[in-house]
Structure formats: C-alpha cells, structure tokens
C-alpha atoms as a printed R data frame, in Angstrom:
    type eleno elety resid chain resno       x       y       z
1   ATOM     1    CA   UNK     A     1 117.293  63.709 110.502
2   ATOM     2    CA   UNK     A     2 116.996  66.855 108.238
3   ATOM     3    CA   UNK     A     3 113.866  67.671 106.683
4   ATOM     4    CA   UNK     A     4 114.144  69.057 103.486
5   ATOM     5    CA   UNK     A     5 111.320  71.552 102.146
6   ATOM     6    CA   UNK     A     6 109.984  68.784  99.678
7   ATOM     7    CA   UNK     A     7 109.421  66.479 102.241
8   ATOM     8    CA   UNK     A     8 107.867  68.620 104.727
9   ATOM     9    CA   UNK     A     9 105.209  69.762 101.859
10  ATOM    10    CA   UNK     A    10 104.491  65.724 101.188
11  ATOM    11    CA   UNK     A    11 104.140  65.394 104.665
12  ATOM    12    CA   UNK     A    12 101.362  68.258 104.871
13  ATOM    13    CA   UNK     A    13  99.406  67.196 101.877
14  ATOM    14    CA   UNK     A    14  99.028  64.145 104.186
15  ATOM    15    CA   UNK     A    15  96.934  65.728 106.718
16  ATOM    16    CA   UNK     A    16  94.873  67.180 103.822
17  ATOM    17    CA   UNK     A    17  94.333  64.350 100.965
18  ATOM    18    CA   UNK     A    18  91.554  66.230  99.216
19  ATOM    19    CA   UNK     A    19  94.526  68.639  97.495
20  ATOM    20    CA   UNK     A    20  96.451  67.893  94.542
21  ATOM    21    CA   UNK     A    21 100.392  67.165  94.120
22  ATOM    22    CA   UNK     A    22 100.370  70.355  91.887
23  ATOM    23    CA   UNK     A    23 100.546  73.081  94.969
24  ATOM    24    CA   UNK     A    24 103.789  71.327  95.933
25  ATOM    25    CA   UNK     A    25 104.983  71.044  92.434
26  ATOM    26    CA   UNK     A    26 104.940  74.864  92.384
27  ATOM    27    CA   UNK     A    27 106.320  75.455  95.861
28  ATOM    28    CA   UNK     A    28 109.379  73.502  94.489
29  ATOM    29    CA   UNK     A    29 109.459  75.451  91.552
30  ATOM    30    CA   UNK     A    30 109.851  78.816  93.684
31  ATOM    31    CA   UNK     A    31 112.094  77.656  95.673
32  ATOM    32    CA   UNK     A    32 114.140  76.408  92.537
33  ATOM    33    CA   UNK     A    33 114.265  80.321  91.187
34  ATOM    34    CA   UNK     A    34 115.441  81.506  94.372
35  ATOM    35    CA   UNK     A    35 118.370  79.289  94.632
36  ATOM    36    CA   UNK     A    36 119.633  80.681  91.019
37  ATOM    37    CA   UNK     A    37 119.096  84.271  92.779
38  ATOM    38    CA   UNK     A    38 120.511  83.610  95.928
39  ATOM    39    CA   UNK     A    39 123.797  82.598  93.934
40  ATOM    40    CA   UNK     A    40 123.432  85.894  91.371
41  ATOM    41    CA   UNK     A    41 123.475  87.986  94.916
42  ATOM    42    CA   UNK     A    42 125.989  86.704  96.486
43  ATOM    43    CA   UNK     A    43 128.001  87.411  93.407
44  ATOM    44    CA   UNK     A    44 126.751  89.929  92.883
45  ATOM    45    CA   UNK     A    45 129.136  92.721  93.602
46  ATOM    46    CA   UNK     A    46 131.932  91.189  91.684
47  ATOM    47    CA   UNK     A    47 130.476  89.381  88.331
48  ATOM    48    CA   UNK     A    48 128.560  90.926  85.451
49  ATOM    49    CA   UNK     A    49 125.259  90.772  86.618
50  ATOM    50    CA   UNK     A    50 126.170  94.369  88.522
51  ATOM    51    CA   UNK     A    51 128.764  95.055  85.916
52  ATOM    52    CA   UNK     A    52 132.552  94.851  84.891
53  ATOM    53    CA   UNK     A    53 134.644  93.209  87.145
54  ATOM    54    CA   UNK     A    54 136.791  95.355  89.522
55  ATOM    55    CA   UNK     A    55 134.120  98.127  89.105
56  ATOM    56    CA   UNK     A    56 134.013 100.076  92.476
57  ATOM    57    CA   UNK     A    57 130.507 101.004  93.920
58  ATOM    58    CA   UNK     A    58 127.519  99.166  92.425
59  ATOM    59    CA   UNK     A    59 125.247 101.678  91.268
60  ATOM    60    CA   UNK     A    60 121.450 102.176  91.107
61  ATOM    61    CA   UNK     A    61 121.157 101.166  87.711
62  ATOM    62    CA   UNK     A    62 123.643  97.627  88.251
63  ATOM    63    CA   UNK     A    63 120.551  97.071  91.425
64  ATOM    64    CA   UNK     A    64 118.054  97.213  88.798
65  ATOM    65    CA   UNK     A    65 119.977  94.812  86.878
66  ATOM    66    CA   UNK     A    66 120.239  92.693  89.582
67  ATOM    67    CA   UNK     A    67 116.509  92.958  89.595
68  ATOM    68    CA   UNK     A    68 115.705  92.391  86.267
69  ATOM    69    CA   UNK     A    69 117.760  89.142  86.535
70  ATOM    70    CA   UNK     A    70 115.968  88.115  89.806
71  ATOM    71    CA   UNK     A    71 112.344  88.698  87.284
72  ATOM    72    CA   UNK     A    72 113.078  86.466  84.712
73  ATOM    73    CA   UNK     A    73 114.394  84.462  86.849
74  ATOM    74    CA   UNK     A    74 111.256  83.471  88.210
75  ATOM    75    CA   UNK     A    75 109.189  84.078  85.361
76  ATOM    76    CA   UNK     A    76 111.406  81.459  83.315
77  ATOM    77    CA   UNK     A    77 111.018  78.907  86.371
78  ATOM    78    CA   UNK     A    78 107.557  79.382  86.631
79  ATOM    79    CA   UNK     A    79 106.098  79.924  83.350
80  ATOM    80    CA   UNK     A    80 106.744  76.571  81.510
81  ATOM    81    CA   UNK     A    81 105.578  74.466  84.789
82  ATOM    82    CA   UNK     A    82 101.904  74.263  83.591
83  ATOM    83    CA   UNK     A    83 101.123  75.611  86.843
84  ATOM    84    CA   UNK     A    84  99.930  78.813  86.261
85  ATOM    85    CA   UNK     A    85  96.813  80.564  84.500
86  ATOM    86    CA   UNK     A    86  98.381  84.068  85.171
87  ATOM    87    CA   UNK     A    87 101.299  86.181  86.777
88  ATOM    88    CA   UNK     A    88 102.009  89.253  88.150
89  ATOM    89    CA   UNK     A    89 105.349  91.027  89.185
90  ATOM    90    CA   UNK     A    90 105.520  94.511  90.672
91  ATOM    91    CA   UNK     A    91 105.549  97.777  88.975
92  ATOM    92    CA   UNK     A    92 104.631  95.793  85.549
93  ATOM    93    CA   UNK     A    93 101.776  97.780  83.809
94  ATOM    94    CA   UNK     A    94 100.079  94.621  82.939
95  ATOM    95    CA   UNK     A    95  99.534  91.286  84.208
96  ATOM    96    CA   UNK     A    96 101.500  88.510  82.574
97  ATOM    97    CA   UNK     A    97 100.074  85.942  80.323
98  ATOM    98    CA   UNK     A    98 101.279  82.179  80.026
99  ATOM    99    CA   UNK     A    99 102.600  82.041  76.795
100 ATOM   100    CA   UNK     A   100 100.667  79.674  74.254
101 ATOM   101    CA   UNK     A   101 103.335  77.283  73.824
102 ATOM   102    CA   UNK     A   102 103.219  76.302  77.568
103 ATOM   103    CA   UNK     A   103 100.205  74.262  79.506
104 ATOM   104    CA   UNK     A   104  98.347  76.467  82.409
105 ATOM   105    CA   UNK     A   105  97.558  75.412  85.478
106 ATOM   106    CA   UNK     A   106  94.839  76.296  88.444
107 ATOM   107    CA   UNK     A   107  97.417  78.981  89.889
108 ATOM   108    CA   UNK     A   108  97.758  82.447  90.300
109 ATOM   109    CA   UNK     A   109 100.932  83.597  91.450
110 ATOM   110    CA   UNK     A   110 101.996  87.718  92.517
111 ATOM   111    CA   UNK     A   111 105.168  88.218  93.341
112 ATOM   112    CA   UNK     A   112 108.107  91.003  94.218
113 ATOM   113    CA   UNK     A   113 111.296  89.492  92.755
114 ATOM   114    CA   UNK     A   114 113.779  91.655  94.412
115 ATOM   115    CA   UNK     A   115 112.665  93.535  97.586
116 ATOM   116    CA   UNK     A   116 115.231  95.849  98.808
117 ATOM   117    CA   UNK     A   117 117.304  95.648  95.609
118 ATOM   118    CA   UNK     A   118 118.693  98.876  96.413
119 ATOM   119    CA   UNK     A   119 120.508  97.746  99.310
120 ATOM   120    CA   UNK     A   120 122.592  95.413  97.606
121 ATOM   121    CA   UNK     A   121 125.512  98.122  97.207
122 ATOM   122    CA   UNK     A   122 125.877  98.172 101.107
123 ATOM   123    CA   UNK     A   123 125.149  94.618 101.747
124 ATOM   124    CA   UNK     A   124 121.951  94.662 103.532
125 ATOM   125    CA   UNK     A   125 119.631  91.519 103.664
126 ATOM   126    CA   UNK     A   126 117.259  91.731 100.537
127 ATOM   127    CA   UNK     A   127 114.553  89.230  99.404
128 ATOM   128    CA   UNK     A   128 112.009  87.831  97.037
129 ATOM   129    CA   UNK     A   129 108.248  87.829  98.266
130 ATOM   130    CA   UNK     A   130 105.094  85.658  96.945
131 ATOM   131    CA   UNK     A   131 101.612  85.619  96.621
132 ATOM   132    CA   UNK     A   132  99.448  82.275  95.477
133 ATOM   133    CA   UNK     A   133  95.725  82.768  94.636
134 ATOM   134    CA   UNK     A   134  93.509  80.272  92.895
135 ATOM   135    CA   UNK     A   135  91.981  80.691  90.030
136 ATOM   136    CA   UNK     A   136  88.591  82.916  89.700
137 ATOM   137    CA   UNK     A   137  88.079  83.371  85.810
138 ATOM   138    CA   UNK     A   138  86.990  80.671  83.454
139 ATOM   139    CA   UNK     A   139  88.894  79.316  80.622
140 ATOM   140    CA   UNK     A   140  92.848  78.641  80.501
141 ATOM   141    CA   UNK     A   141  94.176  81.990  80.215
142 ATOM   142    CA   UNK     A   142  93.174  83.948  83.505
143 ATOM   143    CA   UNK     A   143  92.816  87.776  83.783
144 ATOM   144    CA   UNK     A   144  93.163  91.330  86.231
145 ATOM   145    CA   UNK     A   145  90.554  89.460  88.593
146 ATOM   146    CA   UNK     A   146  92.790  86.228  89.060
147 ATOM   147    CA   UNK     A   147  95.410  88.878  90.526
148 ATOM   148    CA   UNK     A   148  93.199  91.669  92.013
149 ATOM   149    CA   UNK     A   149  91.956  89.154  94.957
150 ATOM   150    CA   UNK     A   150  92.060  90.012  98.676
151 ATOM   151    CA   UNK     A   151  95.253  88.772 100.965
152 ATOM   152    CA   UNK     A   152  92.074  86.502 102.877
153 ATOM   153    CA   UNK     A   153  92.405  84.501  99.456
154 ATOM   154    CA   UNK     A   154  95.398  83.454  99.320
155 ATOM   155    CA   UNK     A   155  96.378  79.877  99.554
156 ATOM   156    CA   UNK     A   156 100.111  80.744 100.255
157 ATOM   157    CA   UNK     A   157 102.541  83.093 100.767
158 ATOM   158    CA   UNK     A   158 106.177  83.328 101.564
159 ATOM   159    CA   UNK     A   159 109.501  85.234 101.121
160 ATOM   160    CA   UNK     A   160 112.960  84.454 100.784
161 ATOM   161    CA   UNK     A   161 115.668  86.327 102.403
162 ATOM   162    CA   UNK     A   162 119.231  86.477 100.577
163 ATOM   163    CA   UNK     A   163 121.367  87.169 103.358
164 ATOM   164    CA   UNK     A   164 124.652  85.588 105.246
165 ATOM   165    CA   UNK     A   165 122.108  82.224 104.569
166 ATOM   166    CA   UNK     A   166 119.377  82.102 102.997
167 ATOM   167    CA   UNK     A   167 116.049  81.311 104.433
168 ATOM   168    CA   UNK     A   168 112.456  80.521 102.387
169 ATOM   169    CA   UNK     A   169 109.379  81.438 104.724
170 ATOM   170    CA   UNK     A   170 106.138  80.506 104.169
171 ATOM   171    CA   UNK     A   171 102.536  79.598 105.386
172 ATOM   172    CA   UNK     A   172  99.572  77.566 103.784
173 ATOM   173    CA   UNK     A   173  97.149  78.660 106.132
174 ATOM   174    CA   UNK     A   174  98.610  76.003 108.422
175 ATOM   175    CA   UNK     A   175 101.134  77.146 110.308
176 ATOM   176    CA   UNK     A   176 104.651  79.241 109.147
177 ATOM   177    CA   UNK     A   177 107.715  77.761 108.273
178 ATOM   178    CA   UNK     A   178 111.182  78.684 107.920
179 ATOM   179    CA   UNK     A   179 113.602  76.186 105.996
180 ATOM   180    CA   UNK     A   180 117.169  77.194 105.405
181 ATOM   181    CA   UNK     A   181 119.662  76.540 102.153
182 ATOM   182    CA   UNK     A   182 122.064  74.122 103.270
183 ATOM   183    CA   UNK     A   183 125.050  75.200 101.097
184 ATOM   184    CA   UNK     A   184 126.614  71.334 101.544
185 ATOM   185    CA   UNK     A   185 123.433  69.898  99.827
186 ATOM   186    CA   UNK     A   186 121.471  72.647  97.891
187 ATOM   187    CA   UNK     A   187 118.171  72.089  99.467
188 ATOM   188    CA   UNK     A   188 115.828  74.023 101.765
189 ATOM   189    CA   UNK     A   189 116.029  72.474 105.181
190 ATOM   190    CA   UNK     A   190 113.268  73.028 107.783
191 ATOM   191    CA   UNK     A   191 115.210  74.840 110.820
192 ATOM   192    CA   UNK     A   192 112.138  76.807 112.222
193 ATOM   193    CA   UNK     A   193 108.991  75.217 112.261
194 ATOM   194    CA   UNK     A   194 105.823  76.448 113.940
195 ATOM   195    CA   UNK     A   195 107.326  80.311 113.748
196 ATOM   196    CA   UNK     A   196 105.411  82.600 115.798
197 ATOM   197    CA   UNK     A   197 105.893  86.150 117.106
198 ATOM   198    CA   UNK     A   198 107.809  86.231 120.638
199 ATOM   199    CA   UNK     A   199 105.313  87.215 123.610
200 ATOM   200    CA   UNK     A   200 105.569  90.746 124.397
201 ATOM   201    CA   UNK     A   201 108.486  92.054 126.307
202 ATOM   202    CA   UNK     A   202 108.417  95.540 127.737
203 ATOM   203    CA   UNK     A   203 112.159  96.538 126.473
204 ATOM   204    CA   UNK     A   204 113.120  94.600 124.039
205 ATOM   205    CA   UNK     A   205 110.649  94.373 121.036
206 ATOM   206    CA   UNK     A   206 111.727  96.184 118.091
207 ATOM   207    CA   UNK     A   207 110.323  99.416 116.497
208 ATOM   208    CA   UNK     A   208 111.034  99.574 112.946
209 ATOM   209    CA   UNK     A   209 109.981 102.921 111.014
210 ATOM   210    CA   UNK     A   210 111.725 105.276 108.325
211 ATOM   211    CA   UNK     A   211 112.028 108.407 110.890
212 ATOM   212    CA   UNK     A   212 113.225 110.231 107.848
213 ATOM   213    CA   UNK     A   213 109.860 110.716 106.562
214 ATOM   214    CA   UNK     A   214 108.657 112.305 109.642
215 ATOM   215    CA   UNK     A   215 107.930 115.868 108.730
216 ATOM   216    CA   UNK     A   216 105.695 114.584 105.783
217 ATOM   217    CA   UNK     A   217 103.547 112.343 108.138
218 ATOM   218    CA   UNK     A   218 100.401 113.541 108.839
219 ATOM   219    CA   UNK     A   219  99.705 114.665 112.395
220 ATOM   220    CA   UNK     A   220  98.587 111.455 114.016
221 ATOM   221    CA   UNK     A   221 101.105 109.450 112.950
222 ATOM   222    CA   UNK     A   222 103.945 112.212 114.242
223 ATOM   223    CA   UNK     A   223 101.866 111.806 117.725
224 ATOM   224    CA   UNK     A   224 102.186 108.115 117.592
225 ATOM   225    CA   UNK     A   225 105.911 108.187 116.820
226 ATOM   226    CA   UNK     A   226 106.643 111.016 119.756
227 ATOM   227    CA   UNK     A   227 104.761 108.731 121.981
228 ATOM   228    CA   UNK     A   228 106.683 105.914 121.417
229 ATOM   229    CA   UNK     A   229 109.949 107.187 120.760
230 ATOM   230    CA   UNK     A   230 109.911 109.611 123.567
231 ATOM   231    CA   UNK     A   231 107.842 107.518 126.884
232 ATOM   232    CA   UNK     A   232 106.797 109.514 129.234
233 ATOM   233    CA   UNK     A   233 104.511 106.764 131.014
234 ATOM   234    CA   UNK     A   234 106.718 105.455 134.070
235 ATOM   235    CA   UNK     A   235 105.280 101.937 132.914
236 ATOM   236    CA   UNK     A   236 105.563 102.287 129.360
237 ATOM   237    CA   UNK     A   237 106.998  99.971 126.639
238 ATOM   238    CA   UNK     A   238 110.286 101.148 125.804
239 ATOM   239    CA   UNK     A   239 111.184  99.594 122.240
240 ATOM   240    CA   UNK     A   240 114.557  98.705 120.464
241 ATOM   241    CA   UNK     A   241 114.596 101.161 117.084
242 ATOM   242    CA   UNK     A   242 116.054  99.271 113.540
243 ATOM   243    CA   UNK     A   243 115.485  99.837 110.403
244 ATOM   244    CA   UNK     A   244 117.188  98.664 107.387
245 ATOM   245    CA   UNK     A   245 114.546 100.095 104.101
246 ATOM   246    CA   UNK     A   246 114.536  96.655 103.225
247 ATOM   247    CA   UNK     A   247 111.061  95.282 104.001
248 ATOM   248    CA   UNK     A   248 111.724  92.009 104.074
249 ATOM   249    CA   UNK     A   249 114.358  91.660 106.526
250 ATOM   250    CA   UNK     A   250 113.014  94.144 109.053
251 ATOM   251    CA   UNK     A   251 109.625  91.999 109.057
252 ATOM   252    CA   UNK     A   252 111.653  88.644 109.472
253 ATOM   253    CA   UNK     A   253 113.689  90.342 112.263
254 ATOM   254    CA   UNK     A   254 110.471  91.767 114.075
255 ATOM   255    CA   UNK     A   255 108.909  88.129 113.914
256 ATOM   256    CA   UNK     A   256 112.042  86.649 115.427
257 ATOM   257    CA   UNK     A   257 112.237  89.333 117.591
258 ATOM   258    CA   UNK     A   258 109.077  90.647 118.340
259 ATOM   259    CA   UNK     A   259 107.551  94.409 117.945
260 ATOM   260    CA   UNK     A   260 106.089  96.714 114.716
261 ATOM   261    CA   UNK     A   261 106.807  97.556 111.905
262 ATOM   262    CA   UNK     A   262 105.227 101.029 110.397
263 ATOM   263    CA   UNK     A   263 105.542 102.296 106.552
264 ATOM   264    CA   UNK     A   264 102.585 105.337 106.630
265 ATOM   265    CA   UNK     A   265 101.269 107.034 104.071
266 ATOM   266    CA   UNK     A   266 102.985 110.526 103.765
267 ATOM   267    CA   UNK     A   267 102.709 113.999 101.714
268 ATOM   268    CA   UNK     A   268 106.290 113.356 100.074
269 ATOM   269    CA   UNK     A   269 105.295 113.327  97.159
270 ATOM   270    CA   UNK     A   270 102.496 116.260  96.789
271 ATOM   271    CA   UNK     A   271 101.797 118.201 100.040
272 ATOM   272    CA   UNK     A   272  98.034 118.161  99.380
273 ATOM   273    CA   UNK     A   273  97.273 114.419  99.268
274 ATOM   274    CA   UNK     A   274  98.309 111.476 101.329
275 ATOM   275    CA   UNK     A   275 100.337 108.583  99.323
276 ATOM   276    CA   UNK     A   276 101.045 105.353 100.868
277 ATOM   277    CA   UNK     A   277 104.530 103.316  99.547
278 ATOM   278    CA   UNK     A   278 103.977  99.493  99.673
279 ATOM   279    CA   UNK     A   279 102.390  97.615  97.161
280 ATOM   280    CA   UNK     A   280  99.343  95.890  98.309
281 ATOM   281    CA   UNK     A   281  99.247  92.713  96.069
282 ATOM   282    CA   UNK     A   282 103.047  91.592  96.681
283 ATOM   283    CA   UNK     A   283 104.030  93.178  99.766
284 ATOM   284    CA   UNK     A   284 101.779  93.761 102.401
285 ATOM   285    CA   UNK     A   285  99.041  90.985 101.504
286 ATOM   286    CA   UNK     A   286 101.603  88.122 101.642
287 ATOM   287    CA   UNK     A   287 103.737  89.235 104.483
288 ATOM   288    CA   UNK     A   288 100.173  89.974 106.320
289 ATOM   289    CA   UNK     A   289  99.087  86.288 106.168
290 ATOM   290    CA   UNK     A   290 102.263  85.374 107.106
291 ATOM   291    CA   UNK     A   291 101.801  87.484 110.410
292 ATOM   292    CA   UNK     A   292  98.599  86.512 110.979
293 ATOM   293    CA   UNK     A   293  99.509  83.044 110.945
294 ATOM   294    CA   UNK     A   294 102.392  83.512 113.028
295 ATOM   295    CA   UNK     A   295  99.703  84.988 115.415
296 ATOM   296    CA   UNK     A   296 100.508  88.334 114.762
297 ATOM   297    CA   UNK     A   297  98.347  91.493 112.889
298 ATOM   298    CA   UNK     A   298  98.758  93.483 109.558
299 ATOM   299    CA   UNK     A   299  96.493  96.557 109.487
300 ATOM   300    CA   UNK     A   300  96.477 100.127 106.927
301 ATOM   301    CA   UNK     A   301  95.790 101.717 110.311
302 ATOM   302    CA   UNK     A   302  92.393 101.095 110.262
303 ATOM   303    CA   UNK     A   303  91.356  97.824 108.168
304 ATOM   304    CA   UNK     A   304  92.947  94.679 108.072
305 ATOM   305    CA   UNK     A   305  95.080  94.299 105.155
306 ATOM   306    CA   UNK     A   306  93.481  90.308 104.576
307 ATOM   307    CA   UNK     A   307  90.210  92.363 104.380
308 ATOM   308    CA   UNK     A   308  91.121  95.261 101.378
309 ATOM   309    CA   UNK     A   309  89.915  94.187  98.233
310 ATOM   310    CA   UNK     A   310  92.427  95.105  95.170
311 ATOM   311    CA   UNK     A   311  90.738  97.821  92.653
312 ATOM   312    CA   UNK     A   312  94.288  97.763  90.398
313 ATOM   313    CA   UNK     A   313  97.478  96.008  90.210
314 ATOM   314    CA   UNK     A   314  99.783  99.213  91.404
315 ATOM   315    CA   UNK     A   315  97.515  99.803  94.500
316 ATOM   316    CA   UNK     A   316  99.746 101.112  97.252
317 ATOM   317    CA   UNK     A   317  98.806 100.870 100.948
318 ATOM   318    CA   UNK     A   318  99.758 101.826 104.504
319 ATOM   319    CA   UNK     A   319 101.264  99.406 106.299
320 ATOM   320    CA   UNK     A   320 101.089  98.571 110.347
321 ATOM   321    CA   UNK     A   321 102.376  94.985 111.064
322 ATOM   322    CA   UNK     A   322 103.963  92.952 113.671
323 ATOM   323    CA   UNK     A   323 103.402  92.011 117.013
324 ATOM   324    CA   UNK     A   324  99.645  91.661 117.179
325 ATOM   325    CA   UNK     A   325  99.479  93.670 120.461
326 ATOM   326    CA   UNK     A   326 101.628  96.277 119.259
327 ATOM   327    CA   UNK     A   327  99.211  96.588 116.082
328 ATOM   328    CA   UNK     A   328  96.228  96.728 118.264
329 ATOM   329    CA   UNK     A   329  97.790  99.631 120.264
330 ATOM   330    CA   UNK     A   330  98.583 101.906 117.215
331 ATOM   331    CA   UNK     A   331  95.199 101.061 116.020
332 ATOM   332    CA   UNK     A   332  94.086 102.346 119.253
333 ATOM   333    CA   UNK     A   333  96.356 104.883 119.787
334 ATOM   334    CA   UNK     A   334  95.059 106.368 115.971
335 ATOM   335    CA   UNK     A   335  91.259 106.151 117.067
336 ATOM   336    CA   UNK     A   336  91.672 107.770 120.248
337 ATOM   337    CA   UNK     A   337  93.654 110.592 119.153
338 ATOM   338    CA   UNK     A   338  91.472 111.201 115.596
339 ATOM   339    CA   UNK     A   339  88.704 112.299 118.475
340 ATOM   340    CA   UNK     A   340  91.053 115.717 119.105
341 ATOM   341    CA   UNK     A   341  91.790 116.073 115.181
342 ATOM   342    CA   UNK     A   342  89.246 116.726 112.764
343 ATOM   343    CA   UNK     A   343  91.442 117.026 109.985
344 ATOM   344    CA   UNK     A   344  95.162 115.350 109.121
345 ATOM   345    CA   UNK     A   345  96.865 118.259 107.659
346 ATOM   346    CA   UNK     A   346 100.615 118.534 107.087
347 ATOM   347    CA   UNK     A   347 102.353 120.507 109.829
C-alpha cells in the first residue's frame, strides 16, 4: 500500500503524542507550494513564467523570474496558515513579517525557494530547501532572533528536488525521508524511508567540488584537492568527480551515492580576504541536519555547522559535507597540514 507524506507524518506524531497537529499542518503546507513549483519548472522553458513563447535560450533574468515565482509561491502558501510568527527567504535584507490580517503561529520557517535557479536554461536538477525553528521571542510577531538560531535548533528540515520526478526530503530529528510526487495522484509518496549515506567504498564515492575556483583557494584547500584528485597512496580512495553548481542535487546524489561535497571559502572576490559562498541559515544548516541524521557530517572545515551560531541573516559559510568519514578526513587532512603553514595566503 502507498504511503502518502500525510500519513506517514500522522503516523510519527504517534510515537510522540506530546506534539501538536500544527507541525504537520505546516509540513503539508510546504509540500503544497512545491507542487505549484514543480509544475512552473517543468514548464518552464516554454510558458511565460521564463518569457514569450517560442523564445530561444532562457536567460539569467527569465531564472530570476522563475525564482521570484518559486518566493511567493511559498510565501503565499505559508503566510495565511497561522503557522508562522516569522519568515525568512535568502538574499532578502530583512526578515519577513506575518501580515496583520493573518493569525501567527509557534513557527519559524528559513527557506531558499529556488536553489540552482540558474541551471534551469540547461536542464539541471534544481530545488527548494527549508529550515523550521521554534519560536524564541515573546509576543505574536517574532523577530532577527527567531531566524538567527543555530542548525542544532531546528525541528526540521528538508528540500525538494525538481527534476525528471520530484522528490521532498526531510528529517524531524527522527530519521530522513524521501517521498516522491506521484504524477497519477498528486501526492508525496514515501519511496525511501530510513535514508542513510552508503558505507564507504574505496572507488566509487563521489567527489563533488567547483575545480574552477581552484587558483583562488587558499593553500590548504589546493593541497587537499591535489591529494585527492591526484592519489599517490597505492591504497588510497580513488573517488568518482561530479558536479552540477546546483547544491541541492549534488548533496542528494552524494547521499544516495556516498562521498563529499566541498564549497570553500575563496579570494574571488578580493585577493586579500577569504569569502565563503553558501548561506548559512538556508543552505548549509538544513542540508547539515539532514546529513547528520542520515549518519553523515557537515563541517566549515573546522566546526560543525549544527554548532555556528547565526550573527546576521546573509551570513555565508564554508561548507564540507557528506559521507561522515570523508568529512572527518578533510578535517584531518586540514589540521595536519595547517602544522607546515603558518599563514593561508593566495598562491
């Protein structure tokens, strides 16, 4: 018999009565909004939402429509459910009030609506990602603090992958999940429960990393990537190398599949200071629990992501995750070699 996402949720709340019906009331309601994307991307390349019909290559501007679409999308969903005291979406400036009309509710959700959107003009897998805190701040209307809470905090998180299906993935601190939309029916059907990283296997794991960056790395992280792309160890781990730039699909292949996935910080932008990419709050704090859960590890390179505490909204961090041996052994890999470098400078 087919389990649909509702009914898995009910039967969860079973095992803990103490919670209320309204965490799976707002599950729902997410995975309501990304149905209505899903169907905007896979029309997306021929309706209006990336322009005229019969126009040729979508552009960067018709992804950011797409994106803008895939925004209010949620926010419309989500905003009227009495659900929420506060929201946050990324790049927004400021964190986004429930509108007085509407009831609020003990939630706080943080979320990416369209990871990847720049992808969509080649057809690469792109997704939504979420974040679900509880409420810290008194009164209805909740605040910077309600958002700016550690990925240890959270009470869910989950993505959704547009692709040839598309697949919701999640974790309540109980497990991770994977249900599937069944086209036939329009509902989320469970089709990989208990997900967990594969056990290591010397030559097949997968190494995904942006080797475009590399002359702006700093000097470890070139040492770490030689290493590894270039074994000279008769024993060592020979990895698999994909990368799509769309962070949501290389994570869900590597925890199908096994293996790491690396986004360092880099002197792109000003060859004097290091900047880091991904956005702690909606990237790497969800998809971290999710690993963790799915005994895995997400790490800056030398903290835990679960463990950094948010100072603002925009924070960006490093991001090591995967595999929680292969995790451990760039962690290691960093220390030991930081012994023969006393500075990171750009080579």
């Amino acid at each position: 018999m087919l389990v649909t996402l509702s009914r898995h949720i009910i039967d969860q709340q079973r095992k803990f009565p103490q919670t209320s019906g309204k965490f799976i009331e707002l599950l729902l309601q997410i995975a309501m909004a990304a149905k209505m994307v899903a169907y905007e991307v896979r029309k997306a390349s021929i309706l209006d939402v990336l322009g005229a019909l019969g126009k040729a290559t979508p552009t960067l501007e018709d992804s950011q429509k797409l994106d803008t679409f895939a925004r209010q999308t949620f926010v419309k969903a989500l905003e009227p459910s009495g659900l929420l005291c506060v929201m946050w979406y990324e790049e927004a400036e400021n964190v986004i009030h429930i509108s007085p009309q509407f009831p609020t509710g003990p939630y706080v959700l943080n979320f990416d609506p369209l990871d990847g959107a720049s992808n969509i003009d080649v057809n690469v897998s792109v997704g939504s990602i979420f974040s679900i805190h509880r409420q810290l701040s008194k009164g209805e209307k909740g605040n910077d603090k309600d958002c700016l809470q550690p990925g240890r905090k959270q009470v869910c998180a989950g993505y959704i992958i547009y692709s040839t299906s598309t697949m919701l993935v999640y974790t309540a601190g109980s497990g991770v999940y994977g249900f599937t939309l069944h086209p036939g029916i329009g509902e989320f059907i469970l089709t990989h429960p208990e997900m967990k990283f594969p056990q290591v296997k010397k030559n097949r794991n997968i190494f995904s990393v942006n080797v475009g960056n590399y002359p702006y790395w700093e000097a470890l992280t070139k040492r770490y990537v030689d290493a590894v792309m270039h074994p000279t160890a008769k024993n060592q781990k020979i990895y698999k190398y994909r990368y799509t730039g769309s962070l949501v699909a290389d994570f869900h292949r590597n925890l199908l599949q096994g293996g790491l996935f690396l986004y360092p910080a880099d002197y792109k932008k000003d060859p004097k200071k290091l900047d880091a990419k991904l956005h702690l709050l909606v990237e790497a704090s969800p998809l971290a629990l999710i690993a963790e859960q799915a005994g895995g590890k997400a790490s800056t390179g030398s903290e835990n992501i679960l463990d950094v505490q948010p100072v603002s909204l925009n924070q960006r961090t490093p991001l090591v995750i995967g595999s929680k041996e292969d995790v451990e052994h760039y962690e290691n890999f960093i220390r030991e070699n930081a012994r023969t470098l006393f500075s990171f400078p750009k080579e």
